[in-house]
N, C-alpha and C positions, 0 to 999 in steps of 0.2 A: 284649449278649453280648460279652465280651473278645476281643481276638484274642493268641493265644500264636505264641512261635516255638520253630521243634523245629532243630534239627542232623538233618540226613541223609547216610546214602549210598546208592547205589541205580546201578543198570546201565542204559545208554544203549539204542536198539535194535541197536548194535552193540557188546552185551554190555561195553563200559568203563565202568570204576567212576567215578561221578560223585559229591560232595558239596559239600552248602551248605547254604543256610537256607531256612524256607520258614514263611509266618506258614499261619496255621488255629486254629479252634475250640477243634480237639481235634486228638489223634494220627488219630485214621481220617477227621476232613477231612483233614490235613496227607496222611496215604497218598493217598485221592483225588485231590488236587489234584496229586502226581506223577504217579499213573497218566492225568490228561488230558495232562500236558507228555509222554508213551509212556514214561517210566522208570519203572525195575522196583522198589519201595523194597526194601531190604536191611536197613538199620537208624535206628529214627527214636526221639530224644529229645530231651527239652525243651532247648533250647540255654540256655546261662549264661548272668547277667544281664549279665556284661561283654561277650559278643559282640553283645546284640543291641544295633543303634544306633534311637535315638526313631526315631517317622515322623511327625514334627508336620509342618506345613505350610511350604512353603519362604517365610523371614521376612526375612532375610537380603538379600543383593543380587541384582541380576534373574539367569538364565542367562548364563551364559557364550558368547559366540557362536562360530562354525568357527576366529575366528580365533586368538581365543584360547588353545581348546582345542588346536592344532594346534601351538603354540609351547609351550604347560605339557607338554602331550602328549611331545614330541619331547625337550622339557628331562629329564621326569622319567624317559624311559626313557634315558636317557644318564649320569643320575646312581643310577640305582639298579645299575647295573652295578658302581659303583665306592666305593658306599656304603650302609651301612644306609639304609631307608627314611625313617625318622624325620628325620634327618639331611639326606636329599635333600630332603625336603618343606620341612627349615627353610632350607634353604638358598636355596632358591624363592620362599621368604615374604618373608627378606629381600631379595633381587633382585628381585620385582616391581617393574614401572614404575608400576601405579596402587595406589592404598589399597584401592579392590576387590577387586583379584585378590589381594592381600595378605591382606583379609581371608577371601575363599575358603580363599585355600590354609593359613592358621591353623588355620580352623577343623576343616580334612582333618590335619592337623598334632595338632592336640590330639586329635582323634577316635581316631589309629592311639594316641597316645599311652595314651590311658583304656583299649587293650586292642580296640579294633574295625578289623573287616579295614578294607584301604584302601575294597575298594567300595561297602562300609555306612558309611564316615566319610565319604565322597563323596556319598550322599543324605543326610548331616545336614544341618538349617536352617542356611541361609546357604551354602553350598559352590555351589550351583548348576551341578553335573553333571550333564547330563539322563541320563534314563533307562539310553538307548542304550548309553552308554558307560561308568557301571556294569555293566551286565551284560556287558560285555567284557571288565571287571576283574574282576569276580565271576569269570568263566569262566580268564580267567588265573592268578587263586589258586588254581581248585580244580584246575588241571590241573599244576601249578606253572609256568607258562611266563611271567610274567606280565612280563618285559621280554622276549619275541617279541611279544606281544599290544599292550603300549603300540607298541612299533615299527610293528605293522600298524595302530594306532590313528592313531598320527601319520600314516601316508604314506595313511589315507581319509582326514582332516579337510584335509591340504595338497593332496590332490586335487580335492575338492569345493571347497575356498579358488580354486584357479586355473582352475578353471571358470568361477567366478562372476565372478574378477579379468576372466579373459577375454571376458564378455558387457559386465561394467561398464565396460572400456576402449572394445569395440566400441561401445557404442553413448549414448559421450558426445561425440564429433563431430558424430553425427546430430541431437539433442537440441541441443546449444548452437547448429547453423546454425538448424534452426531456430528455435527461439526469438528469437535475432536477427533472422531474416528477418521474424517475425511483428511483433516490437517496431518494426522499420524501415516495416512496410507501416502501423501501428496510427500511427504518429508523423506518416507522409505523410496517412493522412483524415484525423485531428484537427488538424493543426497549417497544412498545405500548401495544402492544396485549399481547405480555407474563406476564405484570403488569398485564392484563386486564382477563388473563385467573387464575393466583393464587387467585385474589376473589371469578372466579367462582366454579373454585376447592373444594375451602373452604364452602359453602354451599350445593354442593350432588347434587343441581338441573339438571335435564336434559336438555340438551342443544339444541335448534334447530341444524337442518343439517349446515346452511352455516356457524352458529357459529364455528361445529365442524370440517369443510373444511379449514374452514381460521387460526383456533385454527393448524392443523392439518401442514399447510405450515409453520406457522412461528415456530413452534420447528424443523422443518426441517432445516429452515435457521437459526435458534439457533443454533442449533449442527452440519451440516454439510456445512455454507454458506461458511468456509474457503476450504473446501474442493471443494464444486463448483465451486470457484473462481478459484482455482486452476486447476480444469480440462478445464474453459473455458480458460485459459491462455496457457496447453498445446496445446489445439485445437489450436487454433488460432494460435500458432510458428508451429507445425505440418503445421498448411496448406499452410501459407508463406513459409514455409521451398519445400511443393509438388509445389507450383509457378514453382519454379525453377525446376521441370522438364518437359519440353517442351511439352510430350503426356499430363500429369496433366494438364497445363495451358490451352491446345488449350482445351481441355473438358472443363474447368470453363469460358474459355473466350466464348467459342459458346453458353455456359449455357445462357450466360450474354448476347449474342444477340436476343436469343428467348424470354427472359422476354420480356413484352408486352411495358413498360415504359420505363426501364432500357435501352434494345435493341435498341428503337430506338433512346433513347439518344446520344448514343454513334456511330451508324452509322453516327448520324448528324452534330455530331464535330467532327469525323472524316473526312468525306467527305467534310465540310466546308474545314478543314486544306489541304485538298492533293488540293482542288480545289485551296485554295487560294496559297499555295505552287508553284502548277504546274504553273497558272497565271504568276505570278511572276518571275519564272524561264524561261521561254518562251517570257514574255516578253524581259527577261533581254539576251535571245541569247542563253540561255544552252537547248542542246534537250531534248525532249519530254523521252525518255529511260532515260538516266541520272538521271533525276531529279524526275522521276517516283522509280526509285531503290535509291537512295537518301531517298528521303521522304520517302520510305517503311522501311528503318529502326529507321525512328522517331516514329516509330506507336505504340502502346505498346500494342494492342487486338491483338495474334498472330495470328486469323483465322482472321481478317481485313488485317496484314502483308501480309500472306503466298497469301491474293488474289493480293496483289498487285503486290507482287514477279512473277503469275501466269501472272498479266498481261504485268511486263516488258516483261517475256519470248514469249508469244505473240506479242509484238511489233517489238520484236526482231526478231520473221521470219516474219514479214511485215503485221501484221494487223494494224488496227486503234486502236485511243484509247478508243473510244466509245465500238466497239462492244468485245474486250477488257473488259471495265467495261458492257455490258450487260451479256457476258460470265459468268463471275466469280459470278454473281448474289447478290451481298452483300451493293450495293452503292444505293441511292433513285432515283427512275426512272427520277426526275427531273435533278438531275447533269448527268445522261447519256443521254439525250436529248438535254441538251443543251451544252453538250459537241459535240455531234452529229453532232449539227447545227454550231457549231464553224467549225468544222474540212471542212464540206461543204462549209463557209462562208469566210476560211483561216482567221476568227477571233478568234481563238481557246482561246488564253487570254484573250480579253475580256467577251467572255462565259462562260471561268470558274468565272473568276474575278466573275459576275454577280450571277452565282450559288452560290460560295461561300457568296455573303451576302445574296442570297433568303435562304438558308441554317441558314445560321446566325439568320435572322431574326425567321424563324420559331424556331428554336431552343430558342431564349431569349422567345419569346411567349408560346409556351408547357411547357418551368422551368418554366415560372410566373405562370401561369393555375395551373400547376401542384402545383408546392409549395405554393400555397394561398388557394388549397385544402387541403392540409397537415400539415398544421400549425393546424384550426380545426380540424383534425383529431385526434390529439395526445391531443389535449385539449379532447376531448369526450370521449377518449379510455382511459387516465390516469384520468379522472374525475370520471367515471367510474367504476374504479378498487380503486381510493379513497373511492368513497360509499358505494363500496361492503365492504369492511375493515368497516368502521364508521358502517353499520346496522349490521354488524355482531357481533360487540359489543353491538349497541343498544336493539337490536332482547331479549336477554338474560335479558333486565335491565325492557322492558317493558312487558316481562312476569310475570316475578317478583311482578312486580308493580299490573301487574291481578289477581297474586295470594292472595297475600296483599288486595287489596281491596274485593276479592272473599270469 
């Protein structure tokens, strides 16, 4: 059975007139299908063939990532200010720094050209717009705002950018000490100690314990380290490889919420992002459900998803979205609070908005705490384990040495 697309217009639950597209059946799916999004239809007819844009499968080049989107983002709302649309897009196309984003933005370029809004020439094959942010463009044409909308577009994608700049800075010290530390201790068994152990061979003497410990590891990693290396390589494709099945991951993802650190890490840049997401989508005119099931499939912790999913379907037979997020139990009692007091206050985005930087904020404060704890750590744990290596050689030479003088 085909699917057609209709034109509509239709009343929000706060009675403003909303229009767009919408695919269906027939005309009384297409009704249906607004009456679950809560709008009211008003008037619905087949849309022209020049509006509507294909939905083939995206063929083109991969999605575009935050960072990208956050610099086309910012460009094109700066440029539609002061010139046709057409025009801004070509002028984008030929300023791109790579051939991909060149060929995205062409492709958005010829699409408005044939007659199709921007946010239907932005899911054609090869553009690689995600969902999310078509429907913010969408919501921007139909309200006509649509350079306030890229503006609030840009300033969530550069905010989500320097969040993650902010973790990725954090915690590339910690990672490269260690790594060094490791590679210095892996060079001292294989390379040091087995020098260290043929002198002691060669004279008979009995060997203290920890000499014979550490003596004992590094012929292991003599003779079997290609073989460890090699199991911990299948490990590790084995369990990328269980990722990818959906029971597998939600056990490793809910692992990952109960660690004490880890957990709430990641509850807290999650809920920053849906908060700061929703905000912004609400500001911008797209409902609350929408942009709720949108955002859920940006998420990438499936038991964070699957609550989300839990709470569109909730919204959907007519709860709020606070008790909503108190239900599904996964989000910090502050963002449902003050989500609470938004839906009471019918200032719902600026309480998220808000949440999302008190979120923020705690979140850059715990990484720093945390990782300025962590850095000493691995200095005293690998220092450590240097020692015990160095006396485990020495231990043997200052016996010797008692013997000799005894």
């Amino acid at each position: 059975m085909s699917v057609a697309a209709f034109d509509y217009i239709a009343l929000d639950a706060g009675g403003r007139p909303r229009k767009g597209l919408v695919r269906a059946v027939d005309a009384e799916a297409a009704r249906a299908s607004l009456k679950r999004r809560r709008l009211a239809p008003v008037r619905i007819e087949p849309a022209a063939e020049a509006a509507v844009a294909p939905r083939a499968p995206l063929i083109g080049p991969r999605g575009l990532d935050g960072k990208v989107l956050s610099i086309l983002t910012r460009q094109l709302a700066t440029l539609i200010a002061v010139t046709p649309l057409e025009e801004a897009l070509r002028t984008m196309a030929q300023q791109a720094d790579s051939a991909r984003i060149a060929r995205a933005l062409t492709v958005v370029h010829d699409g408005v050209l044939e007659g199709f809004r921007l946010s239907d020439a932005m899911g054609r094959p090869g553009a690689g717009f995600p969902p999310l942010y078509r429907a913010m463009v969408a919501a921007g044409e139909n309200s006509g705002a649509l350079p306030d909308i890229l503006e609030r577009l840009a300033d969530l994608y550069e905010q989500q950018q320097q969040v993650a700049a902010k973790v990725t800075a954090a915690l590339v010290y910690p990672i490269v000490l260690a790594v060094t530390a490791i590679l210095v201790v892996v060079a001292l068994m294989t390379f040091v100690v087995p020098k260290v152990v043929d002198q002691f061979d060669s004279m008979g003497q009995a060997l203290p314990m920890l000499t014979r410990v550490v003596m004992a590891i590094s012929a292991f990693l003599s003779s079997h380290g290609l073989v460890l290396l090699a199991v911990i390589a299948v490990s590790a494709l084995l369990f990328m490889q269980g990722l990818k099945q959906p029971a597998f991951r939600r056990r490793v993802d809910g692992a990952l919420l109960r660690m004490p650190v880890i957990g709430r890490l990641i509850r807290d840049v999650q809920a920053a992002r849906l908060a700061r997401t929703l905000a912004t989508m609400i500001a911008a005119g797209v409902p609350v459900l929408q942009g709720l099931e949108m955002t859920a499939r940006t998420v990438r912790n499936s038991v964070m998803r699957e609550a989300m999913t839990t709470m569109a379907d909730s919204i959907r037979e007519g709860g709020g979205l606070s008790a909503a997020m108190r239900r599904v139990g996964v989000f910090p009692p502050i963002l449902v609070y003050m989500t609470a007091s938004g839906e009471s206050s019918a200032r719902l985005d600026m309480m998220l908005g808000r949440a999302a930087d008190y979120l923020e904020r705690e979140f850059n404060t715990f990484t720093t705490a945390a990782l300025s704890l962590l850095e000493p750590a691995i200095i005293v744990v690998m220092g450590g384990v240097v020692a015990t290596i160095v006396l485990s050689i020495l231990l043997p030479i200052l016996q010797l040495n008692s013997l000799a003088l005894g």
